[in-house]
N, C-alpha and C positions, 0 to 999 in steps of 0.2 A: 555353539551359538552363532547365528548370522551375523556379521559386523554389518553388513554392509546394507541393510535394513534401517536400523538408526540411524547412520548417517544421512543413507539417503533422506529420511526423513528431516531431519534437522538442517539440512541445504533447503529442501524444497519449504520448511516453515519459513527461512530465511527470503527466499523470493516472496513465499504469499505476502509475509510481512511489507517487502519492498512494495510490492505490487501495491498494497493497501495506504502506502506511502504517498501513490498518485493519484489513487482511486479508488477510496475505503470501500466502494459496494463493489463494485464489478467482482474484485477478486470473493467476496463475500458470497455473490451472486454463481457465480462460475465454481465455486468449490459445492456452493449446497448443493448445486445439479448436478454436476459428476457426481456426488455423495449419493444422491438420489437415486440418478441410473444406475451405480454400480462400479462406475467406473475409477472410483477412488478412494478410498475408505480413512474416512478422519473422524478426528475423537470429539468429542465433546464440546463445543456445543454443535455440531454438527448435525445431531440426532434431533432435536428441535429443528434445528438451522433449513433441513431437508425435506421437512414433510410440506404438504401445502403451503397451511399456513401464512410457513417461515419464507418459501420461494416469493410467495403474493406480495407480502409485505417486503420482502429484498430488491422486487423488480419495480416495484413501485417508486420506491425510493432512490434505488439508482438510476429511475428513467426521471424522476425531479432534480434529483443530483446531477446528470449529464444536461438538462436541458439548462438548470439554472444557470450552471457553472461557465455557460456561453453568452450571459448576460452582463457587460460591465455592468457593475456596483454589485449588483447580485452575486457575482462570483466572489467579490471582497469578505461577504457576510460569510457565505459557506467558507472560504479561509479560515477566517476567525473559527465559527463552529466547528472547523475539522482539526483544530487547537488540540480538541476532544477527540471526537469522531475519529480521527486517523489513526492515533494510537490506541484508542480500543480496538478498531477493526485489525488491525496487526495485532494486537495481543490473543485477540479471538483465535485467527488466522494461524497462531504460532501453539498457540494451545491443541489445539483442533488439528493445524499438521503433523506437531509430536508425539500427542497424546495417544496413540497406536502403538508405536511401535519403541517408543525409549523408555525409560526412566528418568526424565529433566522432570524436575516438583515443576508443579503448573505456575509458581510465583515466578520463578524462573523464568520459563521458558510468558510470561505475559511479561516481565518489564525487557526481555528482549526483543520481543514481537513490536511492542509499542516504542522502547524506544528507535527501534529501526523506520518503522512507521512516518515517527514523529520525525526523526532528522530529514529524512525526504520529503517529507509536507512542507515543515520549515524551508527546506531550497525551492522549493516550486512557490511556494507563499510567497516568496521572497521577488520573486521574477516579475510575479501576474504588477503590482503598482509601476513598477518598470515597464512595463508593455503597454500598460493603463497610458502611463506621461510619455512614453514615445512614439505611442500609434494612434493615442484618442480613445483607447479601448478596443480598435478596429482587430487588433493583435491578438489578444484575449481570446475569442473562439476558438482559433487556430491554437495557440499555444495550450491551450484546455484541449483541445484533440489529440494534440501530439501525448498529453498526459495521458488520454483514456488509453491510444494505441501502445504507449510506452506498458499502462498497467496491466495489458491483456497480454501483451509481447511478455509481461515477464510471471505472470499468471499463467499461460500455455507454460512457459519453459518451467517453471514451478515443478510443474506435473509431469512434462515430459522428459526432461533434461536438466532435475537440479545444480548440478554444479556449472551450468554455464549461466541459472538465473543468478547463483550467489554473487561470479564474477559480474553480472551487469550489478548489481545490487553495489557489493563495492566501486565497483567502477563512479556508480552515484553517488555515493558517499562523501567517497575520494573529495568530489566534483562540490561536493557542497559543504564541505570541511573545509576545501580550499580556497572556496570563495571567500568563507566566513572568515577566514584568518586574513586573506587579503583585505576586507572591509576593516576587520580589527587595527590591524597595522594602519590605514590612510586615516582612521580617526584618532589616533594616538598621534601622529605627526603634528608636530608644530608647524603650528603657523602659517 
């Protein structure tokens, strides 16, 4: 039996998951077309996710999702809705990248897709009201691009190079674990 099939797959679930962290459609978007062309074969819902349809309605919405999310105030609301939005699109993502080639039960491998998702939504959520009160919102576009290129950056490596998406993916983690724990600590301080 191939080991190193499953694995691969389960690094590269791990990046789409990240990737959907920053940019629930893109990587959504980017997986059904390669799915589509041939170029990479993933489980479930993918087979939907692929056909017309599924592409029409994915590029739609990721092209309302990139245009809003460079809107202050606008971008706050999509935050909020991607509360949601970002942990399913990683559970999708992690379903759909396993589902080939392992044996992970699909509850599994969805509350790790989302919650990888969701911890990276939360740190970038986290940032956009910070950019909001120290640029005017000016910061916001910019900072929402750097996410889209971040979600594509770790989307391509996903597919091409899983084990260096896992390492950016932790690397982000790290990054937003550490934050948290620093904010945790200054508001528990007295006084």
């Amino acid at each position: 039996m191939d080991v190193a099939a499953p694995i691969a797959a389960v690094l590269a679930a791990v990046g789409l998951a990240g990737a959907a962290g920053l940019n629930a459609w893109l990587p959504l978007l980017l997986g059904a077309v390669l799915e589509r062309l041939d170029v990479v074969e993933l489980g479930d819902p993918f087979g939907s996710l692929s056909g017309n349809a599924g592409i029409v309605v994915l590029t739609v919405i990721f092209l309302a999702d990139f245009v809003g999310d460079k809107i202050p105030g606008v971008d706050h609301v999509l935050h909020v809705a991607g509360t949601v939005v970002h942990p399913v699109a990683g559970a999708v993502l992690f379903v759909g990248g396993t589902g080939v080639d392992t044996s992970i039960p699909a509850v599994v491998a969805m509350v790790l897709g989302a919650a990888t998702a969701e911890t990276l939504h939360a740190g970038r959520a986290a940032l956009r009201p910070v950019s909001t009160t120290t640029t005017a919102g000016v910061g916001n576009p910019f900072l929402s691009l750097a996410e889209d290129g971040a979600s594509l950056l770790l989307t391509v490596l996903a597919f091409a190079v899983p084990v260096l998406a896992v390492l950016v993916v932790l690397a982000l983690l790290a990054a937003v674990l550490s934050r948290g724990r620093r904010r945790t600590r200054r508001t528990r301080r007295p006084g």
